[in-house]
C-alpha positions as CSV (number, residue, x, y, z in Angstrom):
1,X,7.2,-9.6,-9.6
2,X,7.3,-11.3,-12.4
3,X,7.1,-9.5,-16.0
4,X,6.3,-11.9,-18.7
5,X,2.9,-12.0,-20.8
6,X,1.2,-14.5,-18.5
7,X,1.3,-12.4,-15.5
8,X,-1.7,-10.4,-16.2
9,X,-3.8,-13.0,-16.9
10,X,-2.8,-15.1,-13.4
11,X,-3.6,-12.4,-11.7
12,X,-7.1,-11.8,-13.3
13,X,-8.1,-15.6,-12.0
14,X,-9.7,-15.7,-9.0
15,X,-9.4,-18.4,-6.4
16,X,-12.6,-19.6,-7.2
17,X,-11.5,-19.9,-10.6
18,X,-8.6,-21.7,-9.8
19,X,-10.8,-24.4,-7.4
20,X,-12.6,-24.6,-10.8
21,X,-9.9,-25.7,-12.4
22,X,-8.5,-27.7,-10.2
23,X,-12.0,-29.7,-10.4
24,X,-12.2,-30.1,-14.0
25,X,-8.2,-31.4,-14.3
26,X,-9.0,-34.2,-11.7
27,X,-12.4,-35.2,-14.1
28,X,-9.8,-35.5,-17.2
29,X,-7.5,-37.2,-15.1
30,X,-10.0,-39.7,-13.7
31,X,-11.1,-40.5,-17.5
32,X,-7.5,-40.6,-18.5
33,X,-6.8,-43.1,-16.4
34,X,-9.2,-45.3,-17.7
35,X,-8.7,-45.3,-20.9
36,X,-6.1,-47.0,-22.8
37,X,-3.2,-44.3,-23.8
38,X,-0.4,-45.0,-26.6
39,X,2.1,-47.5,-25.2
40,X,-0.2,-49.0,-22.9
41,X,-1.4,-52.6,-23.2
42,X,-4.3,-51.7,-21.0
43,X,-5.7,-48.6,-18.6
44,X,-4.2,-48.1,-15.3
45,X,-7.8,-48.2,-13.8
46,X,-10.9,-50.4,-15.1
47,X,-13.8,-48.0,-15.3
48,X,-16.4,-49.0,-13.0
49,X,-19.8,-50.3,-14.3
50,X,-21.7,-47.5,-12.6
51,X,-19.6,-45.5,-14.6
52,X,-20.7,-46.2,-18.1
53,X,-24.0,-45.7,-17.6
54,X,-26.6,-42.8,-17.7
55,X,-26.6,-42.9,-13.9
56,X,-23.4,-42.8,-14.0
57,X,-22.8,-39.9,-15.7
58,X,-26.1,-38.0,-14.5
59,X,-23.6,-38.4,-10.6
60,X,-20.7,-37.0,-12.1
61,X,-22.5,-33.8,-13.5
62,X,-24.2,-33.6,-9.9
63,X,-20.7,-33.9,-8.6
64,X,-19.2,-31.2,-11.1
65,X,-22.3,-29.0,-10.6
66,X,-21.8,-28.6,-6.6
67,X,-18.1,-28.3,-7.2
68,X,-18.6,-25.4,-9.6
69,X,-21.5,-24.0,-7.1
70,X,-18.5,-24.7,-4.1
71,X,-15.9,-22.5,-6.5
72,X,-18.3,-19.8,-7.3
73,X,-18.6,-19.4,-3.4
74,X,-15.4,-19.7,-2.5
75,X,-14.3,-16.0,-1.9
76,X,-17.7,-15.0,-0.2
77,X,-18.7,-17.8,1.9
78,X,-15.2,-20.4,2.1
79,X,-16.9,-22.2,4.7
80,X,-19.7,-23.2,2.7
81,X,-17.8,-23.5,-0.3
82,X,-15.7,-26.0,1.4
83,X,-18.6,-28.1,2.3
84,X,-19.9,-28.3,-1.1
85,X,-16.5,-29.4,-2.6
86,X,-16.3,-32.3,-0.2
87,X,-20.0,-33.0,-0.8
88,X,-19.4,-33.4,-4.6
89,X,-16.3,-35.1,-4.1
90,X,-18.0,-38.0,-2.6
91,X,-20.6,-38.3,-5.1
92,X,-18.0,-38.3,-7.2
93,X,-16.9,-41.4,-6.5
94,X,-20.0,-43.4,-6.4
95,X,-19.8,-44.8,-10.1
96,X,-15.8,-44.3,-10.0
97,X,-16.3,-47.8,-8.2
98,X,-13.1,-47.0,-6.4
99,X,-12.2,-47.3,-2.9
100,X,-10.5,-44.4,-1.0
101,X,-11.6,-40.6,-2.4
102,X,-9.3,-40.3,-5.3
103,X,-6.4,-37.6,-5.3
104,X,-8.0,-36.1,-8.5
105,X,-11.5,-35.5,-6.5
106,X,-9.6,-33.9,-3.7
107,X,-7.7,-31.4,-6.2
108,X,-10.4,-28.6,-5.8
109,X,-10.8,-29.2,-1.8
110,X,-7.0,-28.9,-1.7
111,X,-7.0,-25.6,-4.0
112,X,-9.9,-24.3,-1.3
113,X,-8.1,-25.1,1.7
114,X,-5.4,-23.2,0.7
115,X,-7.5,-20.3,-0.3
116,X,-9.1,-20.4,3.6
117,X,-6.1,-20.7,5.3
118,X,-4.5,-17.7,3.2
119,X,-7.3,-15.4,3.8
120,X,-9.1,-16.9,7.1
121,X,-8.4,-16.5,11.2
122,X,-6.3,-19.3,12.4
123,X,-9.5,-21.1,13.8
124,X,-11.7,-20.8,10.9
125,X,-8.3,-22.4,9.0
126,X,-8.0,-25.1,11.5
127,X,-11.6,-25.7,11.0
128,X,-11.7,-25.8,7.5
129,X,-8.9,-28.6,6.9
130,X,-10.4,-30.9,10.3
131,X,-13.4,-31.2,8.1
132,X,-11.2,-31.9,4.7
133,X,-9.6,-34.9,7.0
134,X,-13.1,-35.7,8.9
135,X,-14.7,-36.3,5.4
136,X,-11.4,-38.8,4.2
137,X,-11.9,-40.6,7.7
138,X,-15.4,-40.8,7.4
139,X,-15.3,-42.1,4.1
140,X,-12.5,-44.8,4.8
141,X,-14.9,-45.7,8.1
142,X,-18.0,-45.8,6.4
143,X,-16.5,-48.6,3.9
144,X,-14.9,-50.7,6.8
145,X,-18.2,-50.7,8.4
146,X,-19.6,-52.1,5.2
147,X,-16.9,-54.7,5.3
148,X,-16.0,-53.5,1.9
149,X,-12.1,-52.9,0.5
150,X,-10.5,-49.6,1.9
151,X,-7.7,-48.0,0.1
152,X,-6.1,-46.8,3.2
153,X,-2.8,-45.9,1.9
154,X,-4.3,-43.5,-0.7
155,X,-6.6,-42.0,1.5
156,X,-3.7,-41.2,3.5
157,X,-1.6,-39.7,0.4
158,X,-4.8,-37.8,-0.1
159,X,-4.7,-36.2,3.4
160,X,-1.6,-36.1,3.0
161,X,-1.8,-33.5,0.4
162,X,-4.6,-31.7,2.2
163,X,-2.5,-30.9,5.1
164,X,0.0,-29.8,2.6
165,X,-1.8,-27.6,1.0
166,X,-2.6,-25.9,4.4
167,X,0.4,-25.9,5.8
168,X,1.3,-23.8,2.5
169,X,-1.3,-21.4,2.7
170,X,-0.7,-21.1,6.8
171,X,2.4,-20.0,5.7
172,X,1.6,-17.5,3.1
173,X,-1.1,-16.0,5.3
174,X,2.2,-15.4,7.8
175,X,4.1,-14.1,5.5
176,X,1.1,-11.7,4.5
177,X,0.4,-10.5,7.8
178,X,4.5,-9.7,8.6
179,X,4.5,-7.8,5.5
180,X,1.3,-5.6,6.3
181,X,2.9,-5.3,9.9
182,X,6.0,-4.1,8.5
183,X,5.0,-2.0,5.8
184,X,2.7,-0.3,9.1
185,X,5.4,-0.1,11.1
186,X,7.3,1.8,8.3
187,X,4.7,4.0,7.6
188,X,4.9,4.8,11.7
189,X,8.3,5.3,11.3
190,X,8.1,7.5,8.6
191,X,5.1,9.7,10.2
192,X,7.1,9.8,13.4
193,X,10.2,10.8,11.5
194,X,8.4,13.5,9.7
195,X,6.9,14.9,12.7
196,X,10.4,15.0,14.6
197,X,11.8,16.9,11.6
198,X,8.9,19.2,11.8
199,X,9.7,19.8,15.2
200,X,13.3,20.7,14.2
201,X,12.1,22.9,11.6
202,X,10.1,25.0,14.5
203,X,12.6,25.0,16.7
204,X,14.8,26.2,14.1
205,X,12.3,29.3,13.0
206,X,11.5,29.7,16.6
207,X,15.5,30.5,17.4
208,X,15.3,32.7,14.6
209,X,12.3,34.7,15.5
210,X,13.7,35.1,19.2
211,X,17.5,36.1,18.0
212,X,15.4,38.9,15.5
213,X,13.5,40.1,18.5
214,X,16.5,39.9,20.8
215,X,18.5,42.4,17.9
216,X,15.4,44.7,17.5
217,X,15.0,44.9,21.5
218,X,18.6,46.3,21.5
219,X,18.2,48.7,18.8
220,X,15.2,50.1,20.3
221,X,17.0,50.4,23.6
222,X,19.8,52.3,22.2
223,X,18.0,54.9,20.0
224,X,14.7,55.3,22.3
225,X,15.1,58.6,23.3
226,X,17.0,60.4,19.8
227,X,15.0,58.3,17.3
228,X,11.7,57.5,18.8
229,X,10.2,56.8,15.4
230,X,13.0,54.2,14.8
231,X,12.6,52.8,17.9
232,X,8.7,52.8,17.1
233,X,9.7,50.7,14.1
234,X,11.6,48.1,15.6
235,X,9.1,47.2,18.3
236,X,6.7,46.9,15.2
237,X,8.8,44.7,13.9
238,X,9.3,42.8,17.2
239,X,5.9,42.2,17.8
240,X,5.3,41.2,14.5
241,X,7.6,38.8,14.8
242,X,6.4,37.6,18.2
243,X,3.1,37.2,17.0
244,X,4.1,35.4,13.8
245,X,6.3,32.9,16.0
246,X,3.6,32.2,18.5
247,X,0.9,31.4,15.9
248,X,3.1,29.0,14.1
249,X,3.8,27.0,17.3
250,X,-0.1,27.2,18.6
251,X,-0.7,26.1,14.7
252,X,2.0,23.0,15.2
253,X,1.2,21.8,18.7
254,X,-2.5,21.8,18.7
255,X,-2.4,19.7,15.1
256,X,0.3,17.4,16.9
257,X,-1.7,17.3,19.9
258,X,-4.9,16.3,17.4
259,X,-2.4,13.8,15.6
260,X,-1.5,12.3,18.5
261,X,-4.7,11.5,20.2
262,X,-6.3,10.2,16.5
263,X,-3.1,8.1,16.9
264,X,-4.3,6.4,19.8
265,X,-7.6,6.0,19.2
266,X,-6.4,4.3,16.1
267,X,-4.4,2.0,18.2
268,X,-7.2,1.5,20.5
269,X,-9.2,0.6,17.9
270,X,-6.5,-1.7,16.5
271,X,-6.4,-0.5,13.1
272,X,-2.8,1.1,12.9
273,X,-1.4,3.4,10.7
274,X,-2.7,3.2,7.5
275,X,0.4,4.2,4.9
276,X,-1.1,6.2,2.1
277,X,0.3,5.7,-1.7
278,X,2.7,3.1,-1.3
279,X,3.7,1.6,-4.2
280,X,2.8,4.3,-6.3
281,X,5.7,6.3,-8.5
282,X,6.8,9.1,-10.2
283,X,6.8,12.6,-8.4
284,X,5.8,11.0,-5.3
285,X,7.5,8.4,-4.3
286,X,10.7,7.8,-2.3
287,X,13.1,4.9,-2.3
288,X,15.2,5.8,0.8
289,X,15.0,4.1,4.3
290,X,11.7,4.6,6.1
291,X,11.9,7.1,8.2
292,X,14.4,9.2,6.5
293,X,13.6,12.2,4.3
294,X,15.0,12.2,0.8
295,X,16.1,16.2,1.3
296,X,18.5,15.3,4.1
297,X,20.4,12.6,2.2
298,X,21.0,15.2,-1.1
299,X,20.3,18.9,0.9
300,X,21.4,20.8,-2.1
301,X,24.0,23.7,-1.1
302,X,23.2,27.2,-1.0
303,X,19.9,27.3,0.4
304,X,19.2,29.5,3.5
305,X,19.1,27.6,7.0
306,X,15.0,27.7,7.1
307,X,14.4,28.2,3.2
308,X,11.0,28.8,1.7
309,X,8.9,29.5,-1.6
310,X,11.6,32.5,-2.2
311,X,14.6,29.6,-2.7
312,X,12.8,27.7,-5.5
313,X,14.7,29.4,-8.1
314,X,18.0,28.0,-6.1
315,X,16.5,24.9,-6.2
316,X,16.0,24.7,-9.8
317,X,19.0,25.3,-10.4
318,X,20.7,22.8,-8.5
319,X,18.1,20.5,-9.8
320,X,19.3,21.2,-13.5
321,X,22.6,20.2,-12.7
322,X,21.3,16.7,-11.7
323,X,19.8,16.0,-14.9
324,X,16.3,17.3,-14.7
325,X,14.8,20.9,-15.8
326,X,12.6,22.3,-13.5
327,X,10.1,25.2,-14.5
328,X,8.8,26.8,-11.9
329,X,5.6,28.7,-12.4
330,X,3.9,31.1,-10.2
331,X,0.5,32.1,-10.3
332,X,-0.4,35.2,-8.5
333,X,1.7,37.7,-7.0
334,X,4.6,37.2,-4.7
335,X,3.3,36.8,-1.0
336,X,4.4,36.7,2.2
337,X,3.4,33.5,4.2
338,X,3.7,32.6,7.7
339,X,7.2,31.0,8.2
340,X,5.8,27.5,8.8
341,X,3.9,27.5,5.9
342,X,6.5,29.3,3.7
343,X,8.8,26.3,4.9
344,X,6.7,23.6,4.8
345,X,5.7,24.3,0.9
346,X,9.0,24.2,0.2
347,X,9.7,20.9,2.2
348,X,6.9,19.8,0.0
349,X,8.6,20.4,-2.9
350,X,12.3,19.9,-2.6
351,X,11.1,16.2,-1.5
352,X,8.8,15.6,-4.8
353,X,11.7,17.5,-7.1
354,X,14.5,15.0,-5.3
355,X,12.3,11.7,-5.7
356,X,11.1,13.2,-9.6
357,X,15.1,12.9,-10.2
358,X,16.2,9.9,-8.4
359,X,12.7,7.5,-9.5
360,X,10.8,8.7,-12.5
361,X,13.3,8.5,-15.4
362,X,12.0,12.1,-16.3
363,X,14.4,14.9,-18.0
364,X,11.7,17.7,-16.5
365,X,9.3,18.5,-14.1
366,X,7.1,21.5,-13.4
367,X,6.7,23.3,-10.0
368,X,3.1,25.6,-9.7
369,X,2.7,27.9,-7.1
370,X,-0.7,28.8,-7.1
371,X,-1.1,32.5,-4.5
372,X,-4.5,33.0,-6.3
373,X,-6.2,31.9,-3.3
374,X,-6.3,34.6,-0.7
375,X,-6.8,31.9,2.0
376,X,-4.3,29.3,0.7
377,X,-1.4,28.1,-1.1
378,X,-1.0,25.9,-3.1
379,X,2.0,23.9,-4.6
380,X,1.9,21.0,-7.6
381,X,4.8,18.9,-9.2
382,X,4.4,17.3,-11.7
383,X,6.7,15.4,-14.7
384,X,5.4,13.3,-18.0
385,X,7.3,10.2,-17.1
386,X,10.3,8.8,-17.9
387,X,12.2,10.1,-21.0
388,X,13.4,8.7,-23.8
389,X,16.7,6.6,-23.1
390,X,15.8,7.4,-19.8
391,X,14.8,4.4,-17.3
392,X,13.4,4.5,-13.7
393,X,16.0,3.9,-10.8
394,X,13.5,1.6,-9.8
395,X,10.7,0.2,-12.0
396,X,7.4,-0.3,-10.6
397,X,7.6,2.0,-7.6
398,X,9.5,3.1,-4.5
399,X,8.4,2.5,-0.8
400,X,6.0,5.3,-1.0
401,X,6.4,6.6,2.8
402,X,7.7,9.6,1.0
403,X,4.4,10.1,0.7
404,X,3.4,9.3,4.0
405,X,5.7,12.0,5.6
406,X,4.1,15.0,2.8
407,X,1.2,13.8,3.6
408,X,1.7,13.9,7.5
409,X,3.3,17.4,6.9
410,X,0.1,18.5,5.1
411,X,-2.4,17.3,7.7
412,X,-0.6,18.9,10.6
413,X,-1.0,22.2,9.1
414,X,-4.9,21.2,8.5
415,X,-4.0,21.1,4.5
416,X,-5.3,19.1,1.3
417,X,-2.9,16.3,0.0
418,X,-3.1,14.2,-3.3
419,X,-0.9,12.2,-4.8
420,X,-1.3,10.0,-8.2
421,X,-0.6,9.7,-11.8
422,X,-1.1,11.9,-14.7
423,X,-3.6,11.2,-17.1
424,X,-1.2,11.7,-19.6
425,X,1.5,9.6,-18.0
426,X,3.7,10.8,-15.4
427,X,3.1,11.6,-11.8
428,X,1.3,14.5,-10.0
429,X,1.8,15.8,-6.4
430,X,-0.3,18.3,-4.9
431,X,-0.6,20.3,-1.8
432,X,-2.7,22.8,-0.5
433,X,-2.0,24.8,2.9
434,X,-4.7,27.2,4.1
435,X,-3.8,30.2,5.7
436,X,-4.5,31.5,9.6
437,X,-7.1,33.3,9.8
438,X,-5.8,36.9,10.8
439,X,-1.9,36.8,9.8
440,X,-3.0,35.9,6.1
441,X,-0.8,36.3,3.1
442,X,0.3,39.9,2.4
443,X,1.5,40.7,-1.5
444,X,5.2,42.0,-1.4
């Protein structure tokens, strides 16, 4: 998108404002066609009579009023908006003393059928610009009936244009609706890719819990009857495991179960998969492919197989070595958290720690790990923007389905997600995982 000075300002004008304009360029044109310019022996067009009278001009501020009533509707009601531009373009012409509608008159119908078939349904579109050409027919009819001079090759140039001017915003309105459907398809993608990892990630802890137990079921076997108390100990230690294991996976498949049916009722309901944040920067965002997490394009080395909040130090440290200082700051004591959780927090942060180094242009970030909350966890990043002689990667924003997939991580675990800039500048991602009720966080 375009940076320079003017951009703002385009943007700020609405399409009604634009109609607006479109009317009031078309009235200087018509007078500047009648009058004699520099180099001119003579005007191009002979005002009418009509014209230079009070009557005259009293029709042309009835015309411009309904045009400015027309483009003051245009975004609420662009049906009747429509009708009130082609309304004032034909009064319009009664003391032009012309003879086809006028391409200056049709400048603000034009500018509205574009808007319609931008932001309308096909048949509201279609609509819309068979009325624009039923008025020009009319028009052309209404004077041969009359037996008076038709302009017919201008009122064709005029339609001309009109269909134009469709045609264009038929094509934007595609190009609009691929783009949502991509960007929703991405942001499926992503979700869908996030979930799978997830799924990994259990199967992964899951292993682990079961080789644990397996190890501890064979020490207990082996020392049952001389060391009963050690045996005692390591069937502790088996069932705690077992129970820790099995409410992880209850956790995971009844959200993915929930997940999934919201899925298709959304589907049902035909209103798809909304992708949170995108566009957004800083801490948050992610400029790889859909679908694939930043972590597993840069996993830095020397982190455990499943790690969790314990490898954050590791973390930093690797993360230093890219460029950026990371402080991490933990508020409360050490804890030990379910192994879901303890690796989901960490998902949640390696991924906003990789995107703060690869997008935000920033030298440092902070990582907060808040235990304070006997029920939850919670986890912010956060950096103050890019850095001087520092520059984004890419200005204005990544995909964002980063996002999506900490955002999908959060809700399967029944969390709180936000993502969004500082008020001081820079970028803030925050996460907060509640704990199961029973196997809560125990202080080390």
């Amino acid at each position: 998108m375009s940076a320079t000075p003017s951009a703002p300002f385009l943007k700020r004008v609405t399409p009604g404002g634009w109609a607006a304009l479109a009317w009031l360029a078309g009235l200087l044109f018509t007078g500047l066609l009648r009058l004699r310019l520099p180099g001119q022996d003579e005007a191009d067009v002979l005002p009418g009579v009509i014209l230079l009278r009070w009557d005259g001009v009293t029709t042309l501020l009835v015309a411009t009023a309904l045009a400015l009533r027309g483009c003051a509707l245009l975004t609420r009601r662009p049906a009747a908006a429509l009708r009130c531009l082609l309304v004032a373009a034909v009064v319009a012409c009664t003391p032009l003393g012309v003879n086809a509608i006028p391409f200056a008159q049709y400048l603000a119908v034009d500018v509205a059928l574009y808007v319609i078939a931008v932001a309308r349904p096909p048949r509201e579109a279609v609509q819309a610009l068979l009325l624009a050409l039923g008025v020009l027919a009319g028009y052309v009819t209404f004077r041969l009936l009359r037996d008076w001079n038709v302009g017919t090759t201008t009122e064709l140039a005029v339609a001309l244009t009109a269909v134009v001017a469709w045609l264009l915003g038929r094509s934007e309105h595609q190009s609009r609706t691929y783009a949502e459907s991509s960007r929703a398809q991405a942001a499926a993608q992503a979700v869908t890719a996030e979930r799978l990892r997830i799924a990994r990630e259990m199967h992964d802890t899951v292993a682990h819990s079961i080789g644990i137990v397996a190890l501890q079921a064979g020490a207990a076997r082996r020392v049952i009857d001389t060391q009963p108390e050690g045996a005692r100990q390591a069937l502790a230690e088996i069932e705690t495991a077992s129970r820790e294991t099995l409410a992880g996976l209850r956790r995971m498949l009844g959200a993915l179960r929930t997940a999934d049916r919201t899925d298709a009722a959304a589907t049902t309901d035909g209103t798809g998969i909304d992708g949170p944040g995108i566009g957004t920067d800083g801490a948050g965002t992610d400029g790889t492919p859909a679908g694939i997490p930043a972590d597993r394009l840069a996993q830095p080395s020397g982190l455990p197989e499943a790690p969790g909040l314990s490898a954050l130090d590791r973390l930093a440290e690797v993360t230093g070595a890219a460029g950026v200082r990371v402080t991490v700051r933990r508020i409360g004591g050490p804890c030990s958290l379910p192994p879901d959780i303890d690796l989901s927090a960490f998902r949640l942060v390696q991924e906003s720690v990789t995107n703060v180094v690869r997008h935000s242009g920033a030298d440092a970030c902070t990582v907060t790990v808040d235990h304070g909350d006997p029920v939850a966890v919670a986890v912010t990043v956060e950096d103050r923007g890019p850095a001087a002689g520092r520059e984004r990667e890419r200005p204005g924003g990544g995909s964002g389905y980063g996002l999506a997939g900490m955002r999908e991580r959060v809700a399967l675990l029944h969390g709180e997600f936000a993502a969004g800039p500082r008020p001081g500048g820079g970028f803030r991602v925050t996460a907060r995982l509640p704990l199961p009720t029973g196997t809560g966080a125990t202080i080390r």
